[in-house]
C-alpha positions as CSV (number, residue, x, y, z in Angstrom):
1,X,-16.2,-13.4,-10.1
2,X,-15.1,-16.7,-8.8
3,X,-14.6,-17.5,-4.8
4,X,-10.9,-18.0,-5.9
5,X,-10.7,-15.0,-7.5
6,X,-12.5,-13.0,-4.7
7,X,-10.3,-14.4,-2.4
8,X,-7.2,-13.9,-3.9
9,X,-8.7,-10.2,-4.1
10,X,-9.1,-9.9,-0.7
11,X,-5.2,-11.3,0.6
12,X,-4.5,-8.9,-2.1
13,X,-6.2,-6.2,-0.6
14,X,-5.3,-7.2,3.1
15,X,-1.5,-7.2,1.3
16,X,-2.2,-3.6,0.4
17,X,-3.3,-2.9,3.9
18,X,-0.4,-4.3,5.7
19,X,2.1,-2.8,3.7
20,X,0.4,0.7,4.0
21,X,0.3,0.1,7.6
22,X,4.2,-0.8,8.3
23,X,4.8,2.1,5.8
24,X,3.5,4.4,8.6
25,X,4.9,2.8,11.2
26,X,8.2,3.1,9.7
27,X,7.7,6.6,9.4
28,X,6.4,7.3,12.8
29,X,8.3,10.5,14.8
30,X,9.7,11.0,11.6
31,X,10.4,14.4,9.6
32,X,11.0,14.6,6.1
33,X,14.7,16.1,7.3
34,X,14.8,12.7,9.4
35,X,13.8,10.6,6.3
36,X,16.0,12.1,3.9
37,X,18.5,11.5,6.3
38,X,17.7,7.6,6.8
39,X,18.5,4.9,4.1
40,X,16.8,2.5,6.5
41,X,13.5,4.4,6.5
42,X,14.0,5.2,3.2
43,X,14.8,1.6,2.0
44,X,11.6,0.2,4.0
45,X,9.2,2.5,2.9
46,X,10.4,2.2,-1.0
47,X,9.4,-1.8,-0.4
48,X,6.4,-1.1,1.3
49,X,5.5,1.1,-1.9
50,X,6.6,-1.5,-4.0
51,X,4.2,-4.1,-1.9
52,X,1.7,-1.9,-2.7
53,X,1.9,-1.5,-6.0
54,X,2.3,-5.2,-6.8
55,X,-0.3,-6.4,-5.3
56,X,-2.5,-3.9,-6.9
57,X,-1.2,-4.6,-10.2
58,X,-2.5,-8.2,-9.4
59,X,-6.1,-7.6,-8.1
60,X,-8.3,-8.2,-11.0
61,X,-10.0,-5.7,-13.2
62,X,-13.7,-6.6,-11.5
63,X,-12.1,-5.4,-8.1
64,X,-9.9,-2.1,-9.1
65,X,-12.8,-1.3,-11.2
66,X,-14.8,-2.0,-8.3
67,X,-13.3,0.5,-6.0
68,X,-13.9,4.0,-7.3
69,X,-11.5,6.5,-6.8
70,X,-8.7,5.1,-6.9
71,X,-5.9,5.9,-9.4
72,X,-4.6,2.1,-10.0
73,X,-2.8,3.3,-12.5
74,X,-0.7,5.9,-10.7
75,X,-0.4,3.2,-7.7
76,X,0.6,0.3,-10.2
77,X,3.2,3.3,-11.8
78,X,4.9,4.1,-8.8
79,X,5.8,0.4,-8.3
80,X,7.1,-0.1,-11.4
81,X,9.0,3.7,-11.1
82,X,10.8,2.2,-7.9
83,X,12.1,-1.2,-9.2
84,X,13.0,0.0,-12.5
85,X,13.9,3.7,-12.1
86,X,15.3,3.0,-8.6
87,X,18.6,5.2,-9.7
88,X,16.2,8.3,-10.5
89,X,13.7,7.3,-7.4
90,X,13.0,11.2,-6.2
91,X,12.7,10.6,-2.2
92,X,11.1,13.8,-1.6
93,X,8.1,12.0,-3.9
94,X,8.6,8.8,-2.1
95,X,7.2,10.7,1.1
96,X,4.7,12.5,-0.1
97,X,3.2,9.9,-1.5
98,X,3.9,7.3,1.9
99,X,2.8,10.6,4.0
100,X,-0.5,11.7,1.9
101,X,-1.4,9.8,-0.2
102,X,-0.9,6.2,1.2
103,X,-3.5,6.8,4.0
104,X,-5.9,8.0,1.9
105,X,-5.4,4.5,-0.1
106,X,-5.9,2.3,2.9
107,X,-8.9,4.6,4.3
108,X,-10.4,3.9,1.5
109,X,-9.8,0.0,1.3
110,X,-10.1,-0.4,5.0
111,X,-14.0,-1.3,5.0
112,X,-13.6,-4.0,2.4
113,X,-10.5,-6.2,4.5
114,X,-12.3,-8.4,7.7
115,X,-9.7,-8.2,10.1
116,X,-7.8,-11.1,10.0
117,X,-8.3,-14.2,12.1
118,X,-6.9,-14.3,15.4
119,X,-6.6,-10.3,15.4
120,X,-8.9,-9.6,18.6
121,X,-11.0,-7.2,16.0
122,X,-13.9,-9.6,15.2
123,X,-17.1,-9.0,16.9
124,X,-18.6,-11.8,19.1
125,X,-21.9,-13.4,18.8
């Protein structure tokens, strides 16, 4: 694999991250009473989902293959489910999948992202 591509990997899996991350922010103190109840939550964690999946569907095979264990394929579906289905989007699925199954995602991408520049989360020499 190419620098460029490995890079492009890696703000692709930072993406991924970020995305999970504000997804759980967003549903923070939340129920899933409170969710169904919220078009705001809901509408923000649909595009978070949708963040998700994009950016996966753009990492290259080397790198999803790369990282065992995760169902690309389900991740990459879901994406394409909310922008195309979004009349049938079920929201009870939307927060299982933000609630369970999202973390697990990010836990187990977390230890292949650096921290970002400028994030206080690099260790000094």
């Amino acid at each position: 694999m190419s620098l460029a591509a490995a890079e492009r990997d890696a703000a692709l899996l930072l993406d991924i991250l970020t995305a999970a991350g504000d997804a759980a922010s967003f549903l923070a103190g939340l129920d899933l009473a409170a969710f169904r109840a919220s078009r705001l939550h809901q509408a923000a964690v649909i595009r978070c989902l949708e963040v998700v999946g994009e950016a996966a569907s753009r990492l290259s095979p080397t790198c999803r293959n790369g990282i065992a264990g995760v169902p690309w394929r389900l991740v990459i579906g879901m994406r394409n489910k909310l922008i195309h289905d979004y009349g049938g989007i079920a929201i009870d699925l939307v927060w299982q999948v933000a609630v369970e199954e999202l973390p697990v995602l990010a836990q187990a991408l977390r230890s292949l992202v650096p921290p970002p520049c400028g994030s206080g989360e690099e260790t000094k020499a």
